[in-house]
NUKE-405359 format. One record per residue (C-alpha): residue number from 0; residue in three letters; x, y, z. Coordinates in steps of 0.05 Angstrom, whole numbers, plus 5000, padded with zeros to 4 digits. Layout:
! NUKE-405359
<atom><nr>NUM</nr><rest>ALA</rest><x>X</x><y>Y</y><z>Z</z></atom>
...
! end
This chain:
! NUKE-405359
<atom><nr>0</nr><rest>UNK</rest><x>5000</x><y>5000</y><z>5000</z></atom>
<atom><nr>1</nr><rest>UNK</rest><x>5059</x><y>5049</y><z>5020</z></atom>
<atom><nr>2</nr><rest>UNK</rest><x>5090</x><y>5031</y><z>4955</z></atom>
<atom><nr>3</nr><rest>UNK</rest><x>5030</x><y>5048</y><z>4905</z></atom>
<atom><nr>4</nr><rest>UNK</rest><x>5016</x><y>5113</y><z>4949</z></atom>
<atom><nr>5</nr><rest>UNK</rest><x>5091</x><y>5126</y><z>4939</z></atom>
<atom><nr>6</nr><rest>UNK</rest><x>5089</x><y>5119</y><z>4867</z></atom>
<atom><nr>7</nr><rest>UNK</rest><x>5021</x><y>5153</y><z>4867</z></atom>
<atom><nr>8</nr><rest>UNK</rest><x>5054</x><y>5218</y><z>4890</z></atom>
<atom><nr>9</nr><rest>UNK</rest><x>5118</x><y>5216</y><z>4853</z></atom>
<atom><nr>10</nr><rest>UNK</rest><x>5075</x><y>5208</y><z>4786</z></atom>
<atom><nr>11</nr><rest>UNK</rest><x>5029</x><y>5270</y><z>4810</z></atom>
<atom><nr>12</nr><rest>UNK</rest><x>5095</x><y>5298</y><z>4820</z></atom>
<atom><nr>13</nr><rest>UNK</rest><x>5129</x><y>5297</y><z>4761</z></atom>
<atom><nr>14</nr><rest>UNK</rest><x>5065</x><y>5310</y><z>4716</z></atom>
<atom><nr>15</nr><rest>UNK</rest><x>5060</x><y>5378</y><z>4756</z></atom>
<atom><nr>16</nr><rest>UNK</rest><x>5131</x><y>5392</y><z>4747</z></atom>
<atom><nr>17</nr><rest>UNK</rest><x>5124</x><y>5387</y><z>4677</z></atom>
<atom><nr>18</nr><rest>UNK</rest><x>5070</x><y>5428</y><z>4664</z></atom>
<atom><nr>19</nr><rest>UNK</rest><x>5100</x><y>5484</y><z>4710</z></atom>
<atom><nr>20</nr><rest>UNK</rest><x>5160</x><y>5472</y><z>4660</z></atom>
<atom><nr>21</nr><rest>UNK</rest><x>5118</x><y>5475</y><z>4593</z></atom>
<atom><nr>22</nr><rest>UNK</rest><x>5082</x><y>5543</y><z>4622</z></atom>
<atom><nr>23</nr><rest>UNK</rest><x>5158</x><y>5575</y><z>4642</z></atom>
<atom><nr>24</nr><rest>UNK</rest><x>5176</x><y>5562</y><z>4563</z></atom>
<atom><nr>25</nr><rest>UNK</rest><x>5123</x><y>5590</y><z>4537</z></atom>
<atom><nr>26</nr><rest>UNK</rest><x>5120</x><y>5654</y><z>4578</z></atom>
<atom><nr>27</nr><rest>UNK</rest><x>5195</x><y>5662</y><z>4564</z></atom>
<atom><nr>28</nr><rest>UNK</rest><x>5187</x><y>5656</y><z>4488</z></atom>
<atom><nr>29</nr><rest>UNK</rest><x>5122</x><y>5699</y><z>4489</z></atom>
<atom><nr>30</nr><rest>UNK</rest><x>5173</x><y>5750</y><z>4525</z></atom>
<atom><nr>31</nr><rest>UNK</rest><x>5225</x><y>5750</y><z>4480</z></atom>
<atom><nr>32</nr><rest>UNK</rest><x>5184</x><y>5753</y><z>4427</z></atom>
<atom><nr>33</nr><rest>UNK</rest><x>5149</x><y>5811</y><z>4452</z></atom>
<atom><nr>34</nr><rest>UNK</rest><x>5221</x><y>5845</y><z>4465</z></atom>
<atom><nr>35</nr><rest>UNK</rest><x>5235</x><y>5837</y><z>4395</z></atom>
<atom><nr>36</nr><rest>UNK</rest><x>5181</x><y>5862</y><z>4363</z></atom>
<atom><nr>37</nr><rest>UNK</rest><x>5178</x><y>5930</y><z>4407</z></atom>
<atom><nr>38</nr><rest>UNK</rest><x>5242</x><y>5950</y><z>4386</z></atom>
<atom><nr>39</nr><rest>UNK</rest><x>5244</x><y>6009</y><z>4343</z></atom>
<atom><nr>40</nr><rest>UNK</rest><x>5277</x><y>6017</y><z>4287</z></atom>
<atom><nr>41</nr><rest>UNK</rest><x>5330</x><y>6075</y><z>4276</z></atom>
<atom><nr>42</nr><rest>UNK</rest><x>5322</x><y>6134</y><z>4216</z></atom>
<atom><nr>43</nr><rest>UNK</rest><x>5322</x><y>6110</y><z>4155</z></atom>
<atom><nr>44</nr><rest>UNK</rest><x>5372</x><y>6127</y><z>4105</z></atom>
<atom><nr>45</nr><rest>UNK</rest><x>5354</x><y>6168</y><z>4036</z></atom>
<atom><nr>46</nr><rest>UNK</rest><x>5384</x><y>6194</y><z>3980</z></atom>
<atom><nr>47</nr><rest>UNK</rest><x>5357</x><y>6274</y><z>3970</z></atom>
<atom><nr>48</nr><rest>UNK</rest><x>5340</x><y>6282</y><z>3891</z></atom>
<atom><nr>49</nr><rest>UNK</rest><x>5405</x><y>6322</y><z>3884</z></atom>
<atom><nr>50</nr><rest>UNK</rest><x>5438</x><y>6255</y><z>3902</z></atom>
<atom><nr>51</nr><rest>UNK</rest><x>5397</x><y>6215</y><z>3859</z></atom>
<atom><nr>52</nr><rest>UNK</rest><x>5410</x><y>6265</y><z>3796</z></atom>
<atom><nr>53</nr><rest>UNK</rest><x>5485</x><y>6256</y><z>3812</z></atom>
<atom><nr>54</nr><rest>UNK</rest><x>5492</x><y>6186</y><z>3815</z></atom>
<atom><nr>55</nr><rest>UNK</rest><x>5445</x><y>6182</y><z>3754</z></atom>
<atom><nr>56</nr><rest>UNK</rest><x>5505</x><y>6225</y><z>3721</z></atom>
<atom><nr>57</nr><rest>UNK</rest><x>5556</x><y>6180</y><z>3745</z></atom>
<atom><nr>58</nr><rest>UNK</rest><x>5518</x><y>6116</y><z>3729</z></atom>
<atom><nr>59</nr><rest>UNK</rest><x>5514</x><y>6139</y><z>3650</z></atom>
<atom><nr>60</nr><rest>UNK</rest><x>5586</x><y>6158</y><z>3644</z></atom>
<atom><nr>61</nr><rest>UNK</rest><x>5604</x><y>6083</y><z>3661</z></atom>
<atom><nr>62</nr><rest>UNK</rest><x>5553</x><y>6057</y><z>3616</z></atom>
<atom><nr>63</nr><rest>UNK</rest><x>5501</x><y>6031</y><z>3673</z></atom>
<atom><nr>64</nr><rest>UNK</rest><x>5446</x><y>6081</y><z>3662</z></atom>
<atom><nr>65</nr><rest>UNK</rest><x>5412</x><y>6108</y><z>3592</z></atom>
<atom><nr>66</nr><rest>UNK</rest><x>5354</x><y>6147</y><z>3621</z></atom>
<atom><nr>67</nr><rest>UNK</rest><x>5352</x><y>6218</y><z>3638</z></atom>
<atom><nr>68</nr><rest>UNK</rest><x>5374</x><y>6251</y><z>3693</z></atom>
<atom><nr>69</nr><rest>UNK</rest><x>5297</x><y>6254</y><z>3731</z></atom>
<atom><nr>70</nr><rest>UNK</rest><x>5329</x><y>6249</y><z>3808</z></atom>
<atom><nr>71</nr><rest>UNK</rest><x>5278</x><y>6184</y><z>3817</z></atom>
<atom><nr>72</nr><rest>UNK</rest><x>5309</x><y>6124</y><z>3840</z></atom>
<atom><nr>73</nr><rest>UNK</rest><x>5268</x><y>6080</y><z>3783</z></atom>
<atom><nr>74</nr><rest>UNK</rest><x>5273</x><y>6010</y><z>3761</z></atom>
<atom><nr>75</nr><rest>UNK</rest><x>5324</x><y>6030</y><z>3714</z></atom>
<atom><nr>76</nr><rest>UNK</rest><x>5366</x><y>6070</y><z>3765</z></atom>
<atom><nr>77</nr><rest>UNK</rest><x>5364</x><y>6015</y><z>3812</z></atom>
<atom><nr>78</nr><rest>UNK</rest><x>5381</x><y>5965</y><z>3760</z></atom>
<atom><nr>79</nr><rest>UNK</rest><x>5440</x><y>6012</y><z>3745</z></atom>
<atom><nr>80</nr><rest>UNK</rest><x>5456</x><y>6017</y><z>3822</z></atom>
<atom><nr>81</nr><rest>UNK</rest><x>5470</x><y>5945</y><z>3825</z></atom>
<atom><nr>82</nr><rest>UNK</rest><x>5509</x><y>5936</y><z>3766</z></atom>
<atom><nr>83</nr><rest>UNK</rest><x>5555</x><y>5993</y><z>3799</z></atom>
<atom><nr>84</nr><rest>UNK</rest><x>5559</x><y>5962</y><z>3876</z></atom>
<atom><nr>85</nr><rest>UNK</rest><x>5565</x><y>5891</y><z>3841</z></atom>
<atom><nr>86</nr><rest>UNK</rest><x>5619</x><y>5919</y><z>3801</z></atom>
<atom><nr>87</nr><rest>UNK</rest><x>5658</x><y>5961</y><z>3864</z></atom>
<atom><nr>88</nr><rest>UNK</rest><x>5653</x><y>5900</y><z>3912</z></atom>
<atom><nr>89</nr><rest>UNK</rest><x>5592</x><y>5932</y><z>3942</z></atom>
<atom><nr>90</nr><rest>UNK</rest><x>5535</x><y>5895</y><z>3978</z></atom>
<atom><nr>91</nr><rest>UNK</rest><x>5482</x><y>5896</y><z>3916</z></atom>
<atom><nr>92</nr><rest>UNK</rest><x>5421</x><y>5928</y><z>3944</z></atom>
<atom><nr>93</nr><rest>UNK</rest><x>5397</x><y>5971</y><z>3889</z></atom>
<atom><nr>94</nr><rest>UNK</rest><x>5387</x><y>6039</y><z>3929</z></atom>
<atom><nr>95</nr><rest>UNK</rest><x>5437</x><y>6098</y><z>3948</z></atom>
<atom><nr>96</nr><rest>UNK</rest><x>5455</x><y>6080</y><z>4012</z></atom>
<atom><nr>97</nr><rest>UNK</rest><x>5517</x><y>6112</y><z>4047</z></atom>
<atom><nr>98</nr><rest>UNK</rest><x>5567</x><y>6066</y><z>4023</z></atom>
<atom><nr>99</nr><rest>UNK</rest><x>5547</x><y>6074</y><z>3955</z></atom>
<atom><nr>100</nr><rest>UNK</rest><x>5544</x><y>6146</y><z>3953</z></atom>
<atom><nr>101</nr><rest>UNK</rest><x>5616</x><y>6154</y><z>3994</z></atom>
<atom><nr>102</nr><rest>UNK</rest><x>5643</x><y>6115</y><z>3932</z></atom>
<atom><nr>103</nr><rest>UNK</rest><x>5612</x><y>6149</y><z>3878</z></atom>
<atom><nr>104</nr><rest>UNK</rest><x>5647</x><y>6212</y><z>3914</z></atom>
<atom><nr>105</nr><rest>UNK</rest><x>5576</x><y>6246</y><z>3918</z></atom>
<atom><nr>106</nr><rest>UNK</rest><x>5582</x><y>6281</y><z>3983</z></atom>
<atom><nr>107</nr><rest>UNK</rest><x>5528</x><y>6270</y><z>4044</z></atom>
<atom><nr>108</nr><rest>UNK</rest><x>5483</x><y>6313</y><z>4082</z></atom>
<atom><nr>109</nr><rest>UNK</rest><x>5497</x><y>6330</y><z>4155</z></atom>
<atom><nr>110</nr><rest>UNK</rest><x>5438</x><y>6285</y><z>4177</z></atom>
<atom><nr>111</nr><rest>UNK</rest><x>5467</x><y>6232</y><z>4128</z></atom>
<atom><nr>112</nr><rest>UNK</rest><x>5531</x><y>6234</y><z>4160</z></atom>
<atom><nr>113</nr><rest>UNK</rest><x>5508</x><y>6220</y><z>4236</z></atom>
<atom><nr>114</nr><rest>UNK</rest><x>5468</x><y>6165</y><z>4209</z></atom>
! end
């Protein structure tokens, strides 16, 4: 009798020790998840239509480029874009960020270059 009350207990034991478990996990994911997702992102980086007029400039001297000079960042700008950062070892993303503008020598805003 001692024995099946022992075993009894330890089985209600463990069952509620693994529930208590399951219920921690979950909390802690739902947590981090919600940490995550709260997070703000910083500014966001843009080219002013100056830049964009510039860089189409630059793009059609090296043969990228055969539109105008509109200062859009359009399909065929951004096409151009990544034939340029493919060509200068640059990650290919297909819009003026600062690494892409510091190499085509066009010069950045003050709010550009605390970014």
């Amino acid at each position: 009798m001692k024995k099946l009350l022992t075993l009894t207990l330890s089985l209600s034991l463990l069952f509620v020790y693994s529930i208590a478990a399951s219920a921690q996990d979950s909390s802690t994911s739902k947590i981090a998840a919600k940490s995550t997702s709260s997070r703000k992102r910083g500014p966001v980086f843009r080219a002013n239509k100056e830049q964009v007029n510039q860089a189409q400039v630059i793009l059609k001297a090296r043969g990228l480029y055969s539109g105008g000079t509109t200062g859009k960042l359009d399909e065929a700008t951004r096409a151009g874009l990544k034939e340029y950062q493919k060509a200068e070892g640059l990650k290919v993303t297909g819009t003026l960020n600062k690494s892409t503008l510091e190499r085509m020598s066009i010069e950045l805003t003050d709010k550009q270059k605390a970014m």
